[in-house]
Structures are given as structure tokens and as C-alpha cells.
C-alpha positions as CSV (number, residue, x, y, z in Angstrom):
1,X,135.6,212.2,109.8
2,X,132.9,209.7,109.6
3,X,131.8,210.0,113.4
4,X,132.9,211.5,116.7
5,X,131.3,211.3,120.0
6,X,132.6,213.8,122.9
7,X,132.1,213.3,126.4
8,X,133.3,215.7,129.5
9,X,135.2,214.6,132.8
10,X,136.9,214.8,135.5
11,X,140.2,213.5,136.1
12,X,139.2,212.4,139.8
13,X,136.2,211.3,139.0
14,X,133.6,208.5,138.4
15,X,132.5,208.1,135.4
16,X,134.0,204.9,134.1
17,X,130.6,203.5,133.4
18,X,129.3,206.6,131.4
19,X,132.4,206.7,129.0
20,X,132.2,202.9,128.5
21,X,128.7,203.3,127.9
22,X,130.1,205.5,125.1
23,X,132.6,203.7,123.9
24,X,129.9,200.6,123.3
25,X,127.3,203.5,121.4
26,X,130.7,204.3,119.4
27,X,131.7,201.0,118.6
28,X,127.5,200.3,117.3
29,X,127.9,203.6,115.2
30,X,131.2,202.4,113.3
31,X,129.2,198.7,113.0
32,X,132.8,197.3,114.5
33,X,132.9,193.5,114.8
34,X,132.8,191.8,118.5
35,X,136.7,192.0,118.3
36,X,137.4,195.4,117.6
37,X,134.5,196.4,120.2
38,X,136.4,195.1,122.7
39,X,139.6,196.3,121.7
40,X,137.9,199.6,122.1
41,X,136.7,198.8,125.0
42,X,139.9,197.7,126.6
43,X,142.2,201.1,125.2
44,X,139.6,203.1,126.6
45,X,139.8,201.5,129.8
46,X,143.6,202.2,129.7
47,X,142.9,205.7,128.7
48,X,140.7,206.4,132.1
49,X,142.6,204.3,134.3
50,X,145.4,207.2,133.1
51,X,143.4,209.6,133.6
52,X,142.3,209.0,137.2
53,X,146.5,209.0,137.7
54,X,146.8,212.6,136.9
55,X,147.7,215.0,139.5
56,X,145.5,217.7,140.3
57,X,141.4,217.3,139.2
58,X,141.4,217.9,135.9
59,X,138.5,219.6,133.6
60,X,139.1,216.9,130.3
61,X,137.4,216.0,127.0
62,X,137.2,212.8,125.9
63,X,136.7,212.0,122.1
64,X,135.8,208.7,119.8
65,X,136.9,209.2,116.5
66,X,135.6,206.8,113.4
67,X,137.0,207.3,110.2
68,X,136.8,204.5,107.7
69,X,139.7,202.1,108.3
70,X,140.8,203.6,111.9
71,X,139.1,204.2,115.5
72,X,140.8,207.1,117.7
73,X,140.4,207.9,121.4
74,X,141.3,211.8,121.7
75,X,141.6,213.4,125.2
76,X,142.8,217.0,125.8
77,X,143.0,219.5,128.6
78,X,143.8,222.9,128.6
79,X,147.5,223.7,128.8
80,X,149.3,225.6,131.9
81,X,147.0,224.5,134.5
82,X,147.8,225.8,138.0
83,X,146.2,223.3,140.1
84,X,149.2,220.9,139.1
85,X,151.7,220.7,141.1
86,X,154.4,220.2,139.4
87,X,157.2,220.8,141.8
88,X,155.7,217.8,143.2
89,X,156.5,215.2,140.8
90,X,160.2,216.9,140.1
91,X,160.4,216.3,143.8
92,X,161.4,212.6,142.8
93,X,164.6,213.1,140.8
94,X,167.4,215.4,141.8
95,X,167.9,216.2,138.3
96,X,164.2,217.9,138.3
97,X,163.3,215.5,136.3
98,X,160.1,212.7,136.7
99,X,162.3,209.6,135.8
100,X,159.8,206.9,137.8
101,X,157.2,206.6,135.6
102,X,156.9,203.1,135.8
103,X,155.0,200.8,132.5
104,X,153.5,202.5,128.9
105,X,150.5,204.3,130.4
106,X,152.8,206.5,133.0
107,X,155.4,207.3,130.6
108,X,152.6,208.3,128.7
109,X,150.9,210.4,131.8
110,X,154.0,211.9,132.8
111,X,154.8,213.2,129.2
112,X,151.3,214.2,129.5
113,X,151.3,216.2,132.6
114,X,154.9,217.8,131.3
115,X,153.4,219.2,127.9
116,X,150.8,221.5,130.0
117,X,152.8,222.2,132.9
118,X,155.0,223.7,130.4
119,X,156.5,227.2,130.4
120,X,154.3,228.3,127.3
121,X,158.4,229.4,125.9
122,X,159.6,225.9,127.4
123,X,161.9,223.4,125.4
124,X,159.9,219.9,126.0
125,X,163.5,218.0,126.7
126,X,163.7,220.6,129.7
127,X,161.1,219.2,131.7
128,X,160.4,215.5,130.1
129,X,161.8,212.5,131.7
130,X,164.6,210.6,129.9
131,X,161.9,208.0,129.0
132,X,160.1,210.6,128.1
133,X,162.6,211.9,125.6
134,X,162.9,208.3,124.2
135,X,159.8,208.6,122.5
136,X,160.1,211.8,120.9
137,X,160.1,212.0,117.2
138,X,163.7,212.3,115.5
139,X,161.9,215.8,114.3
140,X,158.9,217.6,116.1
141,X,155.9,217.8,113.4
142,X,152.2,218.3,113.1
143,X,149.6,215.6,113.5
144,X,146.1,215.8,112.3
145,X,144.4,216.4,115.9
146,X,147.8,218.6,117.2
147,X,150.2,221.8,116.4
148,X,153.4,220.2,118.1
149,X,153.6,216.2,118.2
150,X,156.1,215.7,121.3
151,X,156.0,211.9,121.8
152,X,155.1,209.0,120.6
153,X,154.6,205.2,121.3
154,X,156.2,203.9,117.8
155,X,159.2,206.2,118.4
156,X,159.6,204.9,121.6
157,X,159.7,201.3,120.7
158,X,161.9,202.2,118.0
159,X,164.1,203.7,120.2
160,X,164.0,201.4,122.9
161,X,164.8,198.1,120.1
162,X,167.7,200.1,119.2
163,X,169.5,200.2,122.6
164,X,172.1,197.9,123.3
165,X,171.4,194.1,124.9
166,X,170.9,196.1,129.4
167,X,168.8,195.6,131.9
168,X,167.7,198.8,131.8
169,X,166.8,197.8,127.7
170,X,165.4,194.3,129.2
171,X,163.0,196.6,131.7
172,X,161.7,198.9,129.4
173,X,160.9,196.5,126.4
174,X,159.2,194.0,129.5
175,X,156.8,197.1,129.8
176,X,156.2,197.0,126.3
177,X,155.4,193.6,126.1
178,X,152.9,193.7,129.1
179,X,151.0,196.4,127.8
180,X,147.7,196.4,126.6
181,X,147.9,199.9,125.0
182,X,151.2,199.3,123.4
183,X,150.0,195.4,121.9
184,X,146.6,197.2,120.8
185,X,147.5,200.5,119.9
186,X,148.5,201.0,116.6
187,X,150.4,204.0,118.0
188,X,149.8,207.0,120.8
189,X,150.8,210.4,120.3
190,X,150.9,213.1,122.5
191,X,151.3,217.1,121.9
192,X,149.5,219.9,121.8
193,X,146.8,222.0,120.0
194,X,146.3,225.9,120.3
195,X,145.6,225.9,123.9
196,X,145.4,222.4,124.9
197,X,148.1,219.7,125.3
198,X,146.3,216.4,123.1
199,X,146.8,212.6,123.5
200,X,145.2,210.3,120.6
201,X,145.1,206.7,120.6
202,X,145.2,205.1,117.1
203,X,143.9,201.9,116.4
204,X,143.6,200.2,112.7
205,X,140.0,198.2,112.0
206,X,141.5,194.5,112.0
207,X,138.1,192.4,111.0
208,X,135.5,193.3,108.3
209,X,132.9,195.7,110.4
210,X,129.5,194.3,110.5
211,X,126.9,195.1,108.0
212,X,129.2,196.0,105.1
């Protein structure tokens, strides 16, 4: 790893400025160009607008990761939390099951809030949303930041540009389109680590960084 900045939150709340104000310190450290800076800028303002979604106030970690060619934003929470409330947000579907996660960034926080309000013997596909399932990998592996990979964005696009011509095709690849994650990101990944569930956000260098 060439650098990584941490910074502590809370999922409910206010420190938007403070991780920007990171993200900026980040993107000097890694001598990113004005483009990529931004880029950073912008996923990580997806990442918290997420984060203040979550149900329940959350204890989280939030992590810039600088390696040579590739910038990550890592945030993780410990697993099995009670002050979710789970039963909650099954409430919606009568299959137990959160199928209204609506654009990328709540699929993303409701596979999120399944993997650590998880039984700790649970099957993922027990609790997770059919969208949810969409983006899991044809086999669950290891990532370099996680144990268990459960979902990811490229496997859901994959999955989603191999459905046949619906609406329910036409809705779902809309939300794809629209999204700055998914049009940034080079891919998100979600799954957990020891005792905490993990989300990363990958995203490729595109220009030359400054000063090389």
C-alpha cells in the first residue's frame, strides 16, 4: 500500500466536511491530477450520502486507500449490530425480503445492512433482496480487504445486461446509467472481514498524477 488515511464516524452524523477535508489531503498525498481529485471527491460524496441512509447510528471507519495505479474508499462496521432493526426493513416485502431499494447506492446499502444483520450461520441469499442477489459473484471468493466477497457492482451489471429486453431490465440498467458511483467506480464490492462486514470502492488512476 502506498498510503491510507482512516477517519472515524458516525452513520447519523455531521461530518461531511471533515471526511472531504480528507479526501482532498488524500488526493494531495497520491499527487492525483484536478480530474481524478474530483472523481474522488464525488465517490466519496456518494459513499457518505449512503452512509447517513443506514438504519440505526452506526460506529464506522472510513479508509483512503493509494496504491500506485488505483484509489480505494474502504468503510466497515462491525457485524451483528443490535441497534438495527432489521425486522424493520423486512417489514416492506411479504417475502421478508428488502426488494425497494431504489438506484446503485441503496442496493448497495441494503446489501450492506444484510451482511451484518446476518445470523453469523446465515446463507446471504436468505436475507438479501433479489437485486441484491443480482450482483453476487457466480462463486463467493476472497478480496484483498475481505474474507467473504457477497456482491458486487460489475456482477451486477453483468447480470442485469444479460436479462432479457423488460421494463423491469429497462429500470434497473436506467439506475445504472444515472449513477455517479456506477459511471466512476471502476467496481464496488461488498463482504465481510473477521468481524466486520466491508465495502470498498475501486477506482483506476485515469490521467498521469502530478509531479511524476
Amino acid at each position: 500500500m502506498k498510503k491510507t488515511q482512516e477517519i472515524r464516524l458516525i452513520s447519523s452524523g455531521e461530518d461531511m466536511d471533515e471526511v472531504l477535508n480528507e479526501a482532498t489531503s488524500f488526493s494531495e498525498s497520491m499527487n492525483l491530477s484536478e480530474k481524478d481529485s474530483l472523481r474522488i471527491r464525488l465517490l466519496t460524496e456518494e459513499t457518505m450520502s449512503m452512509i447517513r441512509t443506514l438504519t440505526g447510528e452506526l460506529e464506522l471507519s472510513l479508509s483512503f486507500i493509494g496504491q500506485d495505479d488505483e484509489c480505494i474508499i474502504r468503510v466497515e462496521t462491525d457485524t451483528g449490530m443490535n441497534v438495527m432493526k432489521k425486522e424493520d426493513i423486512l417489514s416492506v416485502s411479504p417475502s421478508g425480503k428488502n426488494a425497494s431499494a431504489k438506484g446503485i447506492m441503496g442496493k448497495i446499502r441494503d446489501v450492506f445492512e444484510t451482511a451484518f444483520t446476518m445470523p453469523a450461520d446465515g446463507a446471504f441469499e436468505d436475507f438479501s433482496s433479489s437485486s441484491g442477489l443480482q450482483g453476487m459473484p457466480g462463486d463467493i471468493y476472497s478480496g484483498p480487504f475481505m474474507d467473504t466477497v457477497y456482491w458486487t457492482l460489475s456482477d451486477y451489471r453483468s447480470n442485469v445486461e444479460a436479462q432479457d429486453e423488460t421494463p423491469e431490465k429497462k429500470e434497473r440498467w436506467d439506475e445504472l446509467e444515472k449513477s455517479i458511483v456506477s459511471n466512476v467506480a471502476d467496481d464496488v464490492q461488498v463482504g465481510v472481514r473477521g468481524g466486520h462486514v466491508v465495502m470498498t470502492i475501486s477506482y483506476k488512476i485515469r490521467t498521469e498524477q502530478e509531479g511524476k
